[in-house]
N, C-alpha and C positions, 0 to 999 in steps of 0.2 A: 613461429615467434610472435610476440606479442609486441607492444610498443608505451611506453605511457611517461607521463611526467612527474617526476617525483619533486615536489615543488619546480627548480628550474632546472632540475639533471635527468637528461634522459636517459630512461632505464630499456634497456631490451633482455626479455626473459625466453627462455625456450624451455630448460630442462626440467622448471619448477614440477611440483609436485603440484596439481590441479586442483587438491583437495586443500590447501593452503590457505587460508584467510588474510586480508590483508592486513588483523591486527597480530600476527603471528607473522608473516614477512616483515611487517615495521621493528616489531621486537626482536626478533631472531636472525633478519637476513641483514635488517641496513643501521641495527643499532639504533633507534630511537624509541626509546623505551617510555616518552611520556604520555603515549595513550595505555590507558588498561582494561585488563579485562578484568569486569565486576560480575558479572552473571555467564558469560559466552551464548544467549541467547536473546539480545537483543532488548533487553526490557530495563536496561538501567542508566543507561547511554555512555556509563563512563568511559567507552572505546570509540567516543563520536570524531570521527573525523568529516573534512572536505573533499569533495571532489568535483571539480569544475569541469564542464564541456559546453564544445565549441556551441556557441545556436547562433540563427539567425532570426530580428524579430521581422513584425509587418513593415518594417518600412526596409527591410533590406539590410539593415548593421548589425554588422556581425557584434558578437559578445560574448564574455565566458558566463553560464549558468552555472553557481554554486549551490552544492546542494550537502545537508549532512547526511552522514549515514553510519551505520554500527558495524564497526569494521571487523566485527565478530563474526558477522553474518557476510560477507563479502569474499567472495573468490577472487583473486588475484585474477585472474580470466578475462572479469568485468570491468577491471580500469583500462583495456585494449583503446589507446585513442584519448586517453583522459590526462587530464592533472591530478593527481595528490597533493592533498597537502595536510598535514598533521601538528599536533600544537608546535614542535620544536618550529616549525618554518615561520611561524608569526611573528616572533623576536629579530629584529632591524638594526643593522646598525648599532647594536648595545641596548637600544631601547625595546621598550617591552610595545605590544601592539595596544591599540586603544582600548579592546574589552578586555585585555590583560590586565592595566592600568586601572581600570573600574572596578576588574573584581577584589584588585589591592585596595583602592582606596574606600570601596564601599562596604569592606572585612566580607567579601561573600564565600572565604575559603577559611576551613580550618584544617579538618586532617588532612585535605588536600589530594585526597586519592580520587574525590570525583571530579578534580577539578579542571583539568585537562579537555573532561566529555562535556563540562559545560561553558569553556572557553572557546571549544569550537564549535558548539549550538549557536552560543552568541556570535561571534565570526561570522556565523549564514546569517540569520538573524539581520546581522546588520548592512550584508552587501546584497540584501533582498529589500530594505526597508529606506523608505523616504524618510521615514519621521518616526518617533518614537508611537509605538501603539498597545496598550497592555493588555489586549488580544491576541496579538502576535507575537508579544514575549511569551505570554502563557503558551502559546501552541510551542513555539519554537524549543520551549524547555520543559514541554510535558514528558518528553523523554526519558529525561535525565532525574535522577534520584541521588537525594544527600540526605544523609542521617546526621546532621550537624550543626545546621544555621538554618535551617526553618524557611528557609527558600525568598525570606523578603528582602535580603540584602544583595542576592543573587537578582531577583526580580529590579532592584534598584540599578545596579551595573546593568542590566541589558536598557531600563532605562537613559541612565547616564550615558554609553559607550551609541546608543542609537540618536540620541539627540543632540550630540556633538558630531557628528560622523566627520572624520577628515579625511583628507585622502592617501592611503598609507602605499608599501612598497608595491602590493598586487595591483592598486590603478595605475602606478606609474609604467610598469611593465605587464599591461593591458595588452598591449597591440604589436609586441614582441611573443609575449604567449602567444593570442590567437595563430599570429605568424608560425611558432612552434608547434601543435595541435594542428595547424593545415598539413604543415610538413608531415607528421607521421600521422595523419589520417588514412585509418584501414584501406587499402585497395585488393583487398585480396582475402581468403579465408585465413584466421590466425590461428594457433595453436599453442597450447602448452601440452608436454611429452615429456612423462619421467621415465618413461620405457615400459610402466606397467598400467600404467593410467597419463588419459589424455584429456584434454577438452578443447575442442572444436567451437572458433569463433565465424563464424556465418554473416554475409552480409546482408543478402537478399532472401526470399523468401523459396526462390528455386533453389539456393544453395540449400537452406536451411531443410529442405523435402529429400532431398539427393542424401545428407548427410546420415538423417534422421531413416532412411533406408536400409542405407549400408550400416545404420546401427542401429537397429530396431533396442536391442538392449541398452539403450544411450537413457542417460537423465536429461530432462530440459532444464536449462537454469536461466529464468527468469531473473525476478529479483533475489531469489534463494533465501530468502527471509524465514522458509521453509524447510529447505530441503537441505540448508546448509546446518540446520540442529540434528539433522543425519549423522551427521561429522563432531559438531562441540557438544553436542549431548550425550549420543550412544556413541559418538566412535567408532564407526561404521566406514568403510571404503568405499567409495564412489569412481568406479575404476572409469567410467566412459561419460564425459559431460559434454552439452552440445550449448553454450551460451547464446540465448537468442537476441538479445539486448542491444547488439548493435545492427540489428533488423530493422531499416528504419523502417520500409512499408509496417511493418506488426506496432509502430510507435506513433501513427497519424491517427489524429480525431478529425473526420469529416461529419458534417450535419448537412441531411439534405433536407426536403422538406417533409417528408413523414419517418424521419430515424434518423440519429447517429449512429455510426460506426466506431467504434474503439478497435484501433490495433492492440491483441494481446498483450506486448509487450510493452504498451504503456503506464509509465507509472503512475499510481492512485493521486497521486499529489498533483499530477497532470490532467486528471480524470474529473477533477473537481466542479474548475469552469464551467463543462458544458454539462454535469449532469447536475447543478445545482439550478444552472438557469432555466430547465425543464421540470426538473422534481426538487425542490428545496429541501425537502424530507432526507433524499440523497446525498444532498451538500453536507447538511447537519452530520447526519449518521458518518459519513467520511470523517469529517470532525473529531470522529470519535473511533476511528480506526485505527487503533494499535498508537503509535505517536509518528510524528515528523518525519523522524530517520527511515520509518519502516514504510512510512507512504511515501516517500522519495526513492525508494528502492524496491518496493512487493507493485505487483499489479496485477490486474483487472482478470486477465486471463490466467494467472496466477491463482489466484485467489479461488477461480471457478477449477480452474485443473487439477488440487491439491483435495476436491472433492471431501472435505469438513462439511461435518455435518454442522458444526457452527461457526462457516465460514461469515462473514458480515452481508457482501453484497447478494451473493445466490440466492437468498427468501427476495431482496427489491427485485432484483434483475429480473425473477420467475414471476411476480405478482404484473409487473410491466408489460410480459410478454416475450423478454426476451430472446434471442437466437445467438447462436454460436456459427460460426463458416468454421467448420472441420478440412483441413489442408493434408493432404496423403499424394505424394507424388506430383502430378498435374492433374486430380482429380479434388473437387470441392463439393462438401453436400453441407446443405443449412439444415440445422437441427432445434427445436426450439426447447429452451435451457430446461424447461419442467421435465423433458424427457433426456435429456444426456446421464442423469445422475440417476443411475439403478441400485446401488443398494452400495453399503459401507465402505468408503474408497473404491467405489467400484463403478465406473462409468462405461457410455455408449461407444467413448474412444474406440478406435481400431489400432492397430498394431503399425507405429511407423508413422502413426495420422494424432496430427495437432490443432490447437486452437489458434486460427490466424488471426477472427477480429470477432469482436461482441458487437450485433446489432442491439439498438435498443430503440422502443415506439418512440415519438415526439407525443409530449402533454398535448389533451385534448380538453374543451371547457367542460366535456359531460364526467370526466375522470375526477374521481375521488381520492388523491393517493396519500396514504400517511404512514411511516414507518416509525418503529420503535425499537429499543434496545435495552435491555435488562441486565445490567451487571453492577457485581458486588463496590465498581468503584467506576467513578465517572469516564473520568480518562485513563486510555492505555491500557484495558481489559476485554476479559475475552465474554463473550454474551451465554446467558443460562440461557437465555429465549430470546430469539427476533423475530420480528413479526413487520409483516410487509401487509395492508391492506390498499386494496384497487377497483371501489363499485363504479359503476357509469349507473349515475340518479337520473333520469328524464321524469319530467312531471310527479315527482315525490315519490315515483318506482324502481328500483332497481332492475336496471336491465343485463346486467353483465356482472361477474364478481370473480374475482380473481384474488386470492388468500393465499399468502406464504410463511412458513416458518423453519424458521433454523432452531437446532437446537430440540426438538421436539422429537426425530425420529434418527434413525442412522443418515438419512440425508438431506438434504434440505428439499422441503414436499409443499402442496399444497393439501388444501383441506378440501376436500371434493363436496362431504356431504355437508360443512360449513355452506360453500357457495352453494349447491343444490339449496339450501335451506332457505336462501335469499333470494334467487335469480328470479325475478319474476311477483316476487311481494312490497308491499309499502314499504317507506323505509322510514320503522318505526322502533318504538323499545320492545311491542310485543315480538318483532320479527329478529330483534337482535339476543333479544332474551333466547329465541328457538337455536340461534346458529349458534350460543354458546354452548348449548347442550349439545349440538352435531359435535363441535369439536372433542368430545368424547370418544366419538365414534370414529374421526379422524387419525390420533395421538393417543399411544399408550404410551408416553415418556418413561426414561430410565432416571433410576437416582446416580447421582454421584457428587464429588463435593462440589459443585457450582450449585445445586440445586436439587433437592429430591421430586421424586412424581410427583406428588400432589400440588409441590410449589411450580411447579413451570406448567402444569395445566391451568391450575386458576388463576396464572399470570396472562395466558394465554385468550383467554376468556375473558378476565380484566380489560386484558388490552384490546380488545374488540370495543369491549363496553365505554370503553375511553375514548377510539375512535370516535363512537355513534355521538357521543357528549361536546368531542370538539367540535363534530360537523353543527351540531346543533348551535354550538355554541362557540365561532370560532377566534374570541378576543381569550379567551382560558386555553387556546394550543399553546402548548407543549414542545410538541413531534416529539424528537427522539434523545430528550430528556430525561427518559424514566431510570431509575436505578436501584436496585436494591439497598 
């Protein structure tokens, strides 16, 4: 059985169907039909709902964290322990809520069909926000798409509804939730069971080895941001799922003095903090990973596990130095991320054996690190070419070099005779000029519609040349700005 808060009614589910979304339980099991689905894949937000859990911060007070997410992509599985709450639940007393109120009075609604997914953008938006900030409206409603009002009236309401902030029914019944959410907080492995498909909610990370055993044919469900277009895409059956999400060991970021650690299953949007204050290159490029909902729900070992060859973080993570802790029973071996990914969906994984945490180096002053992203549209796209560069320059020589790319081959690789071409020369135009020409010898890229060969080679090349030009000259960076 499972447990969760459906705004303040508590729901217990057992016999559900696993493969279930929770914007298909909203509409089909409990009747509230104002979320929709506009894509079923995550890319238009109109099915953004909330989901709050319990956290505690540094100083010890407890609080509910809201987060949105695309209720398209979400397994019913993964609210085990949580609140729901969906546009109907924002209306009070006869009254509308305050970003409800803004997006009438600022006309940001006309056919109305997206409007629901951007009511509840704004909602997080604003129980995350001190003050109004039109960096954080933009991010918060990169998400979401309207073909109607041209997004400035919309941009005005998350203005308006953030700068006014009042205190509405969820602060008043703050500290009755949290009370709620303690009371059915998981103690035990949960489950959903239709008879012919299950999925298995895991606490710990022994559980999660034991389970993960006895079901070697099991899917892991992360954030599912992925694996759950298995289901709204193809239509496909996912008879056996193992939700690792409320793993809290796989959800800690530790930093010690030479690496952080990322547990797996932490989400991107969590992942931010510490890897922006070591690599800002990495902050940015998160920035620019998929939108909001989807870095609130997809993460890190996610991201690596799903093995894309144009996954975003795998070319940073490999150029860093990266390492994986592979989990198989009570047996752990460290792997370092350039070697986990053998060829097309096809990794070093063993049978039964998971990704429990991502080591990654701490910045060094001799490190050079700068990443880039190449896509048809700024935000919320997927990359024709990524590119991770990482020299250590001592005395105007390159001593070490480490080169990533996504998108280049079936998986995300380094450039071997790139870095051969550099290790040990000046670090000058003639030396950058030679390594463009290695990465020939590198990358035989494919065409497809994001980009033909020719174009993701000499973007590739380019972006080297762009590197050498920032370093030289670094009031003209960029980072990972670039876009088709």
């Amino acid at each position: 059985m499972i447990q969760f808060l459906l705004n303040q009614e508590l729901r217990s589910e057992h016999a559900l169907d696993p493969n279930l979304t929770v914007l298909n339980y909203l509409r089909e099991h409990v009747g509230k039909s104002g979320t929709k689905e506009g894509c079923a894949s995550g890319d238009c937000g109109a099915c953004t709902v909330v989901v709050g859990e319990l956290q505690t911060d540094d100083g010890g007070r407890e609080h509910i964290r809201y987060r949105s997410l695309n209720s398209c992509l979400t397994f019913v599985s993964s609210l085990h322990g949580k609140q729901l709450i969906s546009v109907e639940d924002l209306k009070h007393k006869g009254e509308l809520h305050s970003v409800q109120k803004a997006m009438v009075e600022c006309h940001g609604s006309q056919c109305g069909f997206c409007t629901p997914g951007f009511v509840m953008s704004l909602f997080a938006l604003q129980k995350n926000s001190d003050a109004p900030d039109h960096a954080k409206a933009h991010e918060a409603l990169a998400g979401n798409l309207c073909r109607c009002t041209g997004y400035r009236p919309i941009l005005a309401a998350a203005e308006q509804s953030c700068c006014a902030k009042q205190p509405d029914q969820f602060d008043a019944r703050e500290a009755d939730t949290i009370a709620r959410l303690k009371a059915i907080a998981p103690t035990d492995i949960g489950e959903l069971n239709s008879g012919d498909k299950r999925c298995l909610v895991p606490l710990t990370v022994a559980d999660l080895a034991d389970l993960y055993d006895a079901y070697p044919q099991a899917r892991l469900l992360a954030g599912g941001t992925d694996l759950a277009l298995e289901v709204t895409q193809f239509h496909r059956t996912l008879p056996v799922m193992i939700y690792v999400g409320n793993v809290a060991e796989m959800k800690r970021i530790e930093t010690f003095d030479d690496r952080i650690e990322i547990g797996a299953a932490t989400p991107l949007s969590d992942c931010y903090e510490a890897l922006n204050a070591e690599y800002p290159d990495f902050g940015e490029l998160l920035h620019r990973f998929a939108s909001l909902q989807i870095r609130n729900q997809g993460t890190l070992g996610g991201n690596i596990g799903n093995a894309s060859p144009i996954g975003d973080s795998p070319p940073l993570l490999i150029a860093l130095g990266a390492q994986v802790v592979l989990c198989k029973g009570e047996t752990r071996r460290t792997l370092n991320l350039d070697d986990y990914f053998i060829d097309y969906k096809v990794t070093a994984r063993q049978e039964s054996e998971f990704i429990e945490k991502i080591i990654v180096p701490r910045a060094s002053a001799e490190q050079r690190f700068r990443a880039y992203k190449v896509s048809k549209r700024l935000d919320d796209d997927i990359s024709a070419v990524c590119a991770a560069f990482n020299l250590r320059i001592e005395n105007c020589m390159i001593t070490d070099a480490r080169m990533a790319f996504g998108g280049m081959a079936a998986i995300p690789k380094r450039a071997a005779h790139c870095e051969a071409a550099l290790i040990g020369q000046p670090f000058n135009n003639a030396v950058i000029e030679r390594a463009c020409a290695a990465l020939a010898e590198d990358f035989t890229p494919l065409s497809d519609f994001r980009a033909s060969k020719e174009y993701r080679l000499l973007s590739a090349q380019n972006l080297l040349r762009k590197y050498f030009i920032e370093l030289q000259t670094p009031h003209i960076e960029t980072r990972v700005t670039a876009y088709v």
